[in-house]
C-alpha positions as CSV (number, residue, x, y, z in Angstrom):
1,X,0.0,0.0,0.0
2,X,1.1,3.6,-0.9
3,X,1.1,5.8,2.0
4,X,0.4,9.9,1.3
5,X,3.8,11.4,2.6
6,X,6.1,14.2,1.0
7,X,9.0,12.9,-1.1
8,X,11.5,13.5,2.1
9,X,9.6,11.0,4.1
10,X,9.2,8.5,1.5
11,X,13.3,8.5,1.4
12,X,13.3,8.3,5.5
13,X,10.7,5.8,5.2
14,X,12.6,3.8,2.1
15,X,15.9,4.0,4.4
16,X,14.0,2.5,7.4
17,X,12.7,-0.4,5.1
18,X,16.1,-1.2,4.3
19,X,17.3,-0.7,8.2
20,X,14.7,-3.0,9.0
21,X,15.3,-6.0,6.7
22,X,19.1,-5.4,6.7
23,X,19.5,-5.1,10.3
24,X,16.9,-5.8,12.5
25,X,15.1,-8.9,10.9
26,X,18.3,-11.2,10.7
27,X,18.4,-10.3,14.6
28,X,14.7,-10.9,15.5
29,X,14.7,-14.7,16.1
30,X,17.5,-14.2,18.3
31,X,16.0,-11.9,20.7
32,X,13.4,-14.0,21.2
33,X,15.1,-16.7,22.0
34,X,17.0,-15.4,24.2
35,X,14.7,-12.9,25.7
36,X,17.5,-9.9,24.9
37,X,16.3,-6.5,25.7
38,X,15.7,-4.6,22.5
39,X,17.8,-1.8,23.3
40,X,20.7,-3.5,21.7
41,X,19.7,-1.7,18.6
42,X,19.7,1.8,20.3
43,X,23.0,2.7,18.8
44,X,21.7,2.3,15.3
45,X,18.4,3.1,15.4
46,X,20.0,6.9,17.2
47,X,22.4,6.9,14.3
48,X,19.4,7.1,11.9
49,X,16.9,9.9,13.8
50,X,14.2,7.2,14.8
51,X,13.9,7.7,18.1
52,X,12.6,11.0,17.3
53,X,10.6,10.2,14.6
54,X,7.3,11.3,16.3
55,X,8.9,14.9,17.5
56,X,9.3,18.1,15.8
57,X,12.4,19.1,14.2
58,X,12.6,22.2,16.9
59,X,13.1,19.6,19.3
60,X,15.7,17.9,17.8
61,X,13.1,14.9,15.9
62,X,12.6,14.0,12.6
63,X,9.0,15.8,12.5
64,X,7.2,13.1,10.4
65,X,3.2,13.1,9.3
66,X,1.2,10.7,10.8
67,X,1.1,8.8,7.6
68,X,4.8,8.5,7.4
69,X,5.4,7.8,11.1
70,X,2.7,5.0,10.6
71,X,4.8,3.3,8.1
72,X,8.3,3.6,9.9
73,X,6.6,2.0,12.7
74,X,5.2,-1.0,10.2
75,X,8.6,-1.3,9.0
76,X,10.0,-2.1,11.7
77,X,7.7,-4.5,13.4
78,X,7.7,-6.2,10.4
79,X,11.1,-6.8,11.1
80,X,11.2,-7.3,15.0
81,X,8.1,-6.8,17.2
82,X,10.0,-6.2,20.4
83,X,11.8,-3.8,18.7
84,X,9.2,-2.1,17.4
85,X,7.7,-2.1,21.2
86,X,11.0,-0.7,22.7
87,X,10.5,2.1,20.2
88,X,6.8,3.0,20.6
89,X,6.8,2.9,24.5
90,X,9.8,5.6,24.4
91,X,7.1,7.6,22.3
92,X,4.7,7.8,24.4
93,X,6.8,9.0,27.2
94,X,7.8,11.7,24.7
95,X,4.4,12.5,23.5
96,X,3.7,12.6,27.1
97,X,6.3,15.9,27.4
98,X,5.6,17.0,24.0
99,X,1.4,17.4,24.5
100,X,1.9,18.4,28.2
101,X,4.7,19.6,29.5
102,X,5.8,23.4,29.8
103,X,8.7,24.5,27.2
104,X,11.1,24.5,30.1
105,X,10.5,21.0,30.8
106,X,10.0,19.8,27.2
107,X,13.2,21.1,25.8
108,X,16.0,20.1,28.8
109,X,14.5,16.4,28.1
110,X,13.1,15.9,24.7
111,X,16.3,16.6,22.4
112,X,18.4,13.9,24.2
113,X,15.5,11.9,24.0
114,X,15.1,12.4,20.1
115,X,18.7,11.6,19.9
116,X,18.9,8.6,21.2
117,X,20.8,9.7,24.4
118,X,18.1,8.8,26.5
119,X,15.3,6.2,26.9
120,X,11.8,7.0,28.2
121,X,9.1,5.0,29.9
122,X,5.4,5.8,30.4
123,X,4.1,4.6,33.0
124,X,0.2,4.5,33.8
125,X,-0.9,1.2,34.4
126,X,-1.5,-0.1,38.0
127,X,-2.0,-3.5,39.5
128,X,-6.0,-2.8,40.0
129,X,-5.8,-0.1,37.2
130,X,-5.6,-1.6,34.0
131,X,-8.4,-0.7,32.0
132,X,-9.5,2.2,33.7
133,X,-6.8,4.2,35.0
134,X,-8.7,7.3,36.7
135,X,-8.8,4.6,39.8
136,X,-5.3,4.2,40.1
137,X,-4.4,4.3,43.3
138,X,-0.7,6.1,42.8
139,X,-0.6,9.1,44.3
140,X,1.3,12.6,44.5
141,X,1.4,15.3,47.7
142,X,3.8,18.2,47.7
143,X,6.8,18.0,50.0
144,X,9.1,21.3,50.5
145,X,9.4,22.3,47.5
146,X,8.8,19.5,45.4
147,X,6.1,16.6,45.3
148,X,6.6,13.0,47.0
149,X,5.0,10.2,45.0
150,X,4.1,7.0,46.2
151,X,2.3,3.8,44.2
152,X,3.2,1.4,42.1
153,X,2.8,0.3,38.4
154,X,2.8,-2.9,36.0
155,X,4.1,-3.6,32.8
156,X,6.2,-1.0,32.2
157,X,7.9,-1.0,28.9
158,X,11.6,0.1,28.8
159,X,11.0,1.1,32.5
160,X,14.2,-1.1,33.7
161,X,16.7,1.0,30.9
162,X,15.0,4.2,31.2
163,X,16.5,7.5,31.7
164,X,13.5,9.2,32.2
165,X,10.0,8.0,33.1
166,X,6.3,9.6,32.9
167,X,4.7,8.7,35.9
168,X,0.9,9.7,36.0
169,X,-0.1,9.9,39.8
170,X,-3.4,11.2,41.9
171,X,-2.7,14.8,43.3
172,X,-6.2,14.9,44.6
173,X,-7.5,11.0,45.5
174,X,-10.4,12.3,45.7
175,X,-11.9,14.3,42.0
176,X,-11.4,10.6,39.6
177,X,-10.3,11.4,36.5
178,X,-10.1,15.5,37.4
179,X,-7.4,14.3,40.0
180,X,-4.5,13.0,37.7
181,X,-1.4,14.8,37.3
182,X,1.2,13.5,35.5
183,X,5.2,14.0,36.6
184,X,8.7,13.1,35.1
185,X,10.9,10.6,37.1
186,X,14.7,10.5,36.5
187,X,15.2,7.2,38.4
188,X,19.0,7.3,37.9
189,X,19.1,10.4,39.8
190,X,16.0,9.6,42.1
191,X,16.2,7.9,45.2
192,X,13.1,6.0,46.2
193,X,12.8,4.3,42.8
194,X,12.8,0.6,43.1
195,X,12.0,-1.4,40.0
196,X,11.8,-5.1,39.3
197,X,13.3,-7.9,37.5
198,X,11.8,-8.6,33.9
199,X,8.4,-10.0,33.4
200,X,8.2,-13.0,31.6
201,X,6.1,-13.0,28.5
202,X,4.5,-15.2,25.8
203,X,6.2,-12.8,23.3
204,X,7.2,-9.5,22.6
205,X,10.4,-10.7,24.7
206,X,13.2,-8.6,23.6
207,X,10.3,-5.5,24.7
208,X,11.0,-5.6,28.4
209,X,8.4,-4.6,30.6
210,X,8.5,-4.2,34.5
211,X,7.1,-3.3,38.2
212,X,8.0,0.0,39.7
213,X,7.7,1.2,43.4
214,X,7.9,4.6,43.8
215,X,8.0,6.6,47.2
216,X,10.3,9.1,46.2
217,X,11.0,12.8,46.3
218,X,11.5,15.2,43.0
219,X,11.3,18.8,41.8
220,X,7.8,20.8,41.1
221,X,9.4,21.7,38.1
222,X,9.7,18.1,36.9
223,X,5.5,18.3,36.8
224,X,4.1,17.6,33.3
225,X,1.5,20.3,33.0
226,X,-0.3,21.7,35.7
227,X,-1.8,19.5,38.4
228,X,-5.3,17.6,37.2
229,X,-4.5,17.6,33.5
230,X,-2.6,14.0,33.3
231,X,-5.7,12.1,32.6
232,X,-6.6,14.6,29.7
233,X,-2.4,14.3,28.5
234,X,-2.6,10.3,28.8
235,X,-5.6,10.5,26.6
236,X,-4.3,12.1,24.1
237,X,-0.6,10.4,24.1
238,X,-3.0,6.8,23.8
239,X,-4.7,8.1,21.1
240,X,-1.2,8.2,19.6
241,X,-0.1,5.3,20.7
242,X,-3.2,3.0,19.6
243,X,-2.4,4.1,15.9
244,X,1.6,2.9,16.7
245,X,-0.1,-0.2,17.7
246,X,-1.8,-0.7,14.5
247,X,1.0,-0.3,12.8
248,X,2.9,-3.1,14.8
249,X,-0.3,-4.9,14.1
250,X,-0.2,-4.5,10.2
251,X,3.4,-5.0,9.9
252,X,4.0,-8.5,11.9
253,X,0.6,-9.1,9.3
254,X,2.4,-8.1,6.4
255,X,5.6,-10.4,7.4
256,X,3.1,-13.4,8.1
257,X,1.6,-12.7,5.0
258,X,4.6,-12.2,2.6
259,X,5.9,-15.7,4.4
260,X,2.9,-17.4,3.5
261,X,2.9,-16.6,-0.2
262,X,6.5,-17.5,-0.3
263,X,6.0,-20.8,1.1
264,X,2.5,-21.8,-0.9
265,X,4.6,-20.7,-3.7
266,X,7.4,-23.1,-3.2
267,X,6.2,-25.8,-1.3
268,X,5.0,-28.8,-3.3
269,X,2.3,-31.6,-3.2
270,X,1.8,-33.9,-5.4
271,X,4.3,-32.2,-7.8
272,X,2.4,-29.1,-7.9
273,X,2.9,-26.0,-5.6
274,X,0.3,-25.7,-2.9
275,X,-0.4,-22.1,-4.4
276,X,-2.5,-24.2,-7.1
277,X,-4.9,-24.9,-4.5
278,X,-8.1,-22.8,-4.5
279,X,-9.0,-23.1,-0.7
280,X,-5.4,-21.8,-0.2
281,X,-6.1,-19.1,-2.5
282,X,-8.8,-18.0,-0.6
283,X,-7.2,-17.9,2.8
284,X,-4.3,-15.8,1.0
285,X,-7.4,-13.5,-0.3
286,X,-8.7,-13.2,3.0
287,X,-5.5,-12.0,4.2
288,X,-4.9,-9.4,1.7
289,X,-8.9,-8.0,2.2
290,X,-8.1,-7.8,5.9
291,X,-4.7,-6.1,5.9
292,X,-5.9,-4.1,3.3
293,X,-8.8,-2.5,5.5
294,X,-6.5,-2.4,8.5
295,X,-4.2,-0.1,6.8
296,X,-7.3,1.6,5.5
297,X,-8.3,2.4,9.2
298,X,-5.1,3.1,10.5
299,X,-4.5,5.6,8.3
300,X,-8.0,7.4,8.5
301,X,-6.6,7.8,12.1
302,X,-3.1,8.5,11.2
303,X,-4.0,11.4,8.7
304,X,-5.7,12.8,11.6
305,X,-2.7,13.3,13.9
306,X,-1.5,16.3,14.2
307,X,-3.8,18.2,12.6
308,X,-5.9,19.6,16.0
309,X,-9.2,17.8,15.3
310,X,-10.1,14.8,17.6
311,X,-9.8,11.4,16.5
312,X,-10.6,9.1,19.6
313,X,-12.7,7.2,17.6
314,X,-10.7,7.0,14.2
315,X,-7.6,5.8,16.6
316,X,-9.8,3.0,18.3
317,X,-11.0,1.6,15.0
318,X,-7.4,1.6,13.8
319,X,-6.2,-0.6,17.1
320,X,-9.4,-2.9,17.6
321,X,-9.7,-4.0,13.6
322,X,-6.0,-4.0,13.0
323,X,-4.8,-6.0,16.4
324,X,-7.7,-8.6,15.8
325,X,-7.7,-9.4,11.7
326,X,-3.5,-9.3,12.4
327,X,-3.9,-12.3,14.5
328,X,-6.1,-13.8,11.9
329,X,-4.0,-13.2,9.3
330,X,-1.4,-14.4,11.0
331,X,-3.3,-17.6,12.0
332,X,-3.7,-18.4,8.7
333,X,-0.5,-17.9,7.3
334,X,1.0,-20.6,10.2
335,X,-1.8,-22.8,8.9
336,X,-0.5,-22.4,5.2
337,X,2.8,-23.8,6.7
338,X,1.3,-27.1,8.0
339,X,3.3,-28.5,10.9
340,X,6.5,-26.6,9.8
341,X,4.8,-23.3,11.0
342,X,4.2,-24.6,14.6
343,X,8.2,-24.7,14.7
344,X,10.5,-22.4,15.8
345,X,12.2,-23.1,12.3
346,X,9.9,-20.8,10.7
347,X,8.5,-17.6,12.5
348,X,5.1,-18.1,12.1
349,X,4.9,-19.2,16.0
350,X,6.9,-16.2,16.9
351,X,4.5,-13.4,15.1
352,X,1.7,-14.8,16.5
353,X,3.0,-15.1,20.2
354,X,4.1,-11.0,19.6
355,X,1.0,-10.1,18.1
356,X,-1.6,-12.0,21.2
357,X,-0.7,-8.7,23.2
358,X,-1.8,-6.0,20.6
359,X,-5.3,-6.7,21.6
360,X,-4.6,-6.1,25.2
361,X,-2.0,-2.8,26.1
362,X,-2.7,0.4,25.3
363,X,-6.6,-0.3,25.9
364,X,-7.8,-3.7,25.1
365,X,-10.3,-4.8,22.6
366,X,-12.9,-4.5,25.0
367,X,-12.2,-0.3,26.1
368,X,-11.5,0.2,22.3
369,X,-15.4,-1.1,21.7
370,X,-16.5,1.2,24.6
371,X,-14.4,4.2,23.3
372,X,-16.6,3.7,20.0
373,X,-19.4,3.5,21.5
374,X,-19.1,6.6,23.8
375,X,-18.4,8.2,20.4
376,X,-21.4,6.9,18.6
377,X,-24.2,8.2,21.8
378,X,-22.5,11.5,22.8
């Protein structure tokens, strides 16, 4: 699919292609099986600008559309999920800054940060605060002349690398949604900030995610905003973030997909190719309709970004269509493979183990329905 970007992007975008199947694809199998944090490509992906692909050139980023951010992003997941995870959590800590933070703030963090000099976690989900985090339970009360914050969180991306980490916490436990603030955390310089070993995951396993503990001291000047608008910034970094998640979505699709024709192509039974097959023609159709209209939604949504008009809706049907036909697609193309899909010779078993979580983070299937459906009876 063509992608509507000036002819700049389409050579960043064209040069991240390459990246992708040149350097991070012949890597992918191996941080998965060994569960290697994803960072390991830090150096190289800094060299190239793409850790500030979603910031403005004033801040040091590459200042990409939506529509050419959206296909960096498939790039690269089609190369290496976990990588592509690494990379998306660090953008939501710096949309975080970007949307909410004062120019103070934004500009002693986000330039590094766009560099690649520095890593970034968000961190909003709690223990009993997954899918609706107004009741988190994390909270923030000043202390001198600072703020002491004390909570904890789950699943964490990049928290355990980070340099920096956007910590949304309650500054008034009592107003809901109208209570959030949201702070920045420097946990190599904060005492107070304990966080944990690794989780174990089905997949995604080179895109660490952790517990934190915080009951620590830092700076009013390290608030994001002023106190009560972190639920508002969260909700608009997520509406970011679920389009970066149909991307990953669409690209381990596209992988599975490109796999499957490549194997029905060459694989033979009964001296022909399976290709010859009709009912296998038909799952290869399916596939192609349904990465087709993913891409179609995602970029309805991604075409928005950026351009001040609200697209809460258009960035839920993006996540919810494109996180649940990927794993179809992907279904079928392990099926194409027979038994030699359900090895780890082949990836098959590996896109489909990165792709089971697309439906969950960042506001599972379920909260992207209701998110519709608030839009649909305002």
């Amino acid at each position: 699919m063509t992608y509507p970007m000036s002819d700049d992007e389409r050579a960043i975008t064209d040069q991240i292609e390459r990246f992708s199947a040149e350097v991070l694809a012949p890597k992918a199998a191996h941080i998965d099986e060994t569960a290697t944090f994803a960072t390991l490509h830090l150096p190289a992906m800094a060299e190239l600008g793409l850790m500030g692909m979603n910031l403005p050139e004033d801040m040091g980023g590459l200042g990409l559309s939506g529509p050419a951010l959206y296909a960096a992003v498939e790039a690269i997941a089609g190369a290496c999920g976990s990588t592509a995870s690494m990379l998306t959590a660090h953008f939501l800590a710096t949309d975080s800054l970007l949307i909410g933070a004062d120019e103070s703030l934004a500009r002693r963090i986000l330039p590094d940060a766009a560099a690649g000099k520095t890593l970034g976690a968000f961190a909003l989900t709690e223990p009993q605060a997954g899918s609706n985090p107004a009741d988190m339970s994390t909270y923030a009360v000043r202390e001198g002349d600072g703020y002491r914050i004390k909570g904890s969180k789950c699943f964490i991306s990049n928290a355990g690398a980070a340099d920096f980490i956007v910590v949304y916490a309650k500054t008034d436990r009592d107003a809901g949604a109208r209570g959030v603030s949201a702070f920045l955390v420097e946990p190599n310089t904060t005492e107070g900030v304990d966080i944990a070993p690794n989780e174990r995951t089905m997949g995604l396993k080179g895109g660490h995610v952790f517990g934190i503990t915080f009951d620590c001291v830092i700076s009013a000047s390290n608030r994001i905003g002023e106190e009560g608008t972190g639920f508002r910034t969260a909700m608009k970094v997520l509406d970011n973030g679920r389009i970066e998640v149909a991307a990953q979505a669409t690209g381990i699709a596209a992988a599975a997909q490109a796999a499957a024709i490549t194997y029905a192509k060459e694989r033979k039974v009964g001296g022909h190719p399976i290709a010859d097959f009709q009912g296998l023609q038909f799952m290869l159709a399916d596939n192609a309709t349904e990465l087709a209209a993913a891409r179609a939604l995602a970029m309805q949504a991604a075409t928005l970004r950026g351009t001040g008009v609200r697209y809460s809706s258009e960035s839920a049907f993006a996540k919810l269509y494109a996180s649940e036909a990927a794993w179809r697609i992907a279904d079928r193309a392990l099926q194409i493979h027979g038994g030699y899909g359900y090895t780890r010779d082949f990836p098959l078993e590996r896109y489909l183990r990165d792709l089971r979580i697309l439906r969950i983070y960042e506001g599972s299937s379920e909260i992207q329905r209701t998110i519709i459906a608030r839009g649909l009876l305002a």
